[in-house]
N, C-alpha and C positions, 0 to 999 in steps of 0.2 A: 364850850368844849370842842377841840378838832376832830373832824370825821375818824382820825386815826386814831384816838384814842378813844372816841368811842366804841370802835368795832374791837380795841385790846382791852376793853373791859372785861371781868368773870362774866360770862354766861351763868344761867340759873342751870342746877343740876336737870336733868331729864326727870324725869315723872317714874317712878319705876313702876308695872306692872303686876300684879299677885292675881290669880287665876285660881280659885279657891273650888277642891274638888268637883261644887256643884254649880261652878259656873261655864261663862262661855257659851256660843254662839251652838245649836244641836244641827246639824243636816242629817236627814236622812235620806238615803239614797236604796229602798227596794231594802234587801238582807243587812247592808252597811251603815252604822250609824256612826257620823263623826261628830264630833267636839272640838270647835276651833278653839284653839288655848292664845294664838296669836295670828290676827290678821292683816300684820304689817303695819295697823295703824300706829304703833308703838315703837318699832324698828326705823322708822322710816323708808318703808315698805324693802327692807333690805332682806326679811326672815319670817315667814310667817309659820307656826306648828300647829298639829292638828293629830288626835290621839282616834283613832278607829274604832270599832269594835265590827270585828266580821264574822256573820253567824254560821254554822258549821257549811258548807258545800257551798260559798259563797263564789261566785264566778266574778271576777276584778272585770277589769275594761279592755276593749280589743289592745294587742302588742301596739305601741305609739313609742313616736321620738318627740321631746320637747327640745325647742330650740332656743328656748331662753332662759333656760333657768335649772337648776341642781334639784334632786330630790332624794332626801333622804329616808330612809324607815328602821324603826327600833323597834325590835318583837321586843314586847314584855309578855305575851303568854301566848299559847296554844303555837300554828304551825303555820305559816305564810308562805305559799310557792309561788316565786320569784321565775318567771319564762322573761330570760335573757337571750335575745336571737332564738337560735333551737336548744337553748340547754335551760332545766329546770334546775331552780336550787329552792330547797325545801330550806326558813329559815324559820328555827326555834327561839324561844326565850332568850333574850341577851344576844341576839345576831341583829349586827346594822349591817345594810344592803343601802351601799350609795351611788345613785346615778348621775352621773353628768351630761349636758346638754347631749344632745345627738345619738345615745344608745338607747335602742329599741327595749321596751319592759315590759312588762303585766305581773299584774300580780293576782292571787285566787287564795280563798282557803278552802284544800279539799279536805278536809278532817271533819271527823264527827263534833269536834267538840269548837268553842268559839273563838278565836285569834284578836289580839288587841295588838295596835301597835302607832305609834311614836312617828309622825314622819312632818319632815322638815322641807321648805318650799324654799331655795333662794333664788331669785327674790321674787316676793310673796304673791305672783302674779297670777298663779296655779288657785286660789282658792276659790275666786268669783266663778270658776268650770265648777263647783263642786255645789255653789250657790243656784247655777244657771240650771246645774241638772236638776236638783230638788223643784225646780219649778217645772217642769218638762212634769214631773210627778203629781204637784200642786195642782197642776192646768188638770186632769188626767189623761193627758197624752201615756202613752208606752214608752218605754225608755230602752227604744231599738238601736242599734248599733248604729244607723246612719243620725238618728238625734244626737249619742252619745259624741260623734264623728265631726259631726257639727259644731257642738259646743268646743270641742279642744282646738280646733281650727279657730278660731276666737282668742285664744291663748297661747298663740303661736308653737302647736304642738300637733302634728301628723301622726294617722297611722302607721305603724313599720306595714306597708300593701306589698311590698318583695317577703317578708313573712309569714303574709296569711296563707 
C-alpha cells in the first residue's frame, strides 16, 4: 500500500468520555473542592473542565492575568463574585463569566450559603496549578499568596500587581 493511501484511510472513531456523577479526579484546595470532569487528556489537551464547589465566605485567588489560555465558569448554584479590574459582578445560577487571555479576574464566594460552578480551561493547561496547589497543602506548607503566586507563574499566568 502507498504512504498516501495509507494516511486516506478512516481513522478509528475517538474513544468518547463519560464522567459518571461520582467520578473524576477530587482536589482540594483549603474551603474549595474541585472535580476534574476533564483533564485534557481526552480533548487533546485543547479543553479541560472542572465543576467547584466553594464553601460559604470562600476567598478565590489574588486578581491574575493568564496568558495562555480561556477561562470559562457556569454558576449552577449559590453566588460567585467575579473582581474584574475594580468592578464586582456578583454571578448567580445560570450566569457564564468568560475570560480571555490577558484580563485581570478573581473570583470569591462571599455568601452564606455554598456556590458550585462549571469552568472550562482552553487549553487545558490551567489544571496541573490546581494539582501543584493541593500539594503545597499535602506537604503542610500554608497556602500564602506568594506560594499561590508561584504556582501560576508555572502556567504562564501573572498577578494583575497594577490592581492590588
Amino acid at each position: 500500500m502507498t504512504e498516501e493511501a495509507k494516511t486516506s484511510e478512516p481513522q478509528a472513531d475517538p474513544a468518547v468520555s463519560v464522567i459518571g456523577p461520582g467520578d473524576g479526579e477530587t482536589i482540594v484546595l483549603g474551603t474549595m473542592r474541585m472535580r476534574v470532569l476533564e483533564d485534557g487528556s481526552q480533548t487533546g489537551h485543547r479543553l479541560a473542565i472542572t465543576e467547584s464547589v466553594l464553601a460559604p465566605h470562600t476567598q478565590g485567588p489574588p486578581q491574575h492575568r493568564h496568558a495562555q489560555h480561556d477561562e470559562g465558569f457556569y454558576i449552577l448554584s449559590g453566588t460567585v463574585r467575579f473582581t474584574v479590574g475594580d468592578e464586582d459582578h456578583d454571578a448567580t445560577a445560570g450566569t457564564l463569566v468568560v475570560v480571555p487571555p490577558g484580563t485581570p479576574h478573581a473570583f470569591a464566594n462571599p455568601s452564606d450559603q455554598p456556590a458550585v460552578m462549571l469552568s472550562t480551561f482552553t487549553p487545558d493547561l490551567y489544571v496541573q496549578y490546581f494539582r501543584d496547589l493541593q500539594e503545597v497543602f499535602a506537604d503542610g506548607r500554608p497556602l500564602t499568596r506568594q506560594a499561590t503566586i508561584d504556582a501560576m507563574r508555572r502556567y504562564a499566568t501573572e498577578p494583575a500587581t497594577d490592581l492590588a
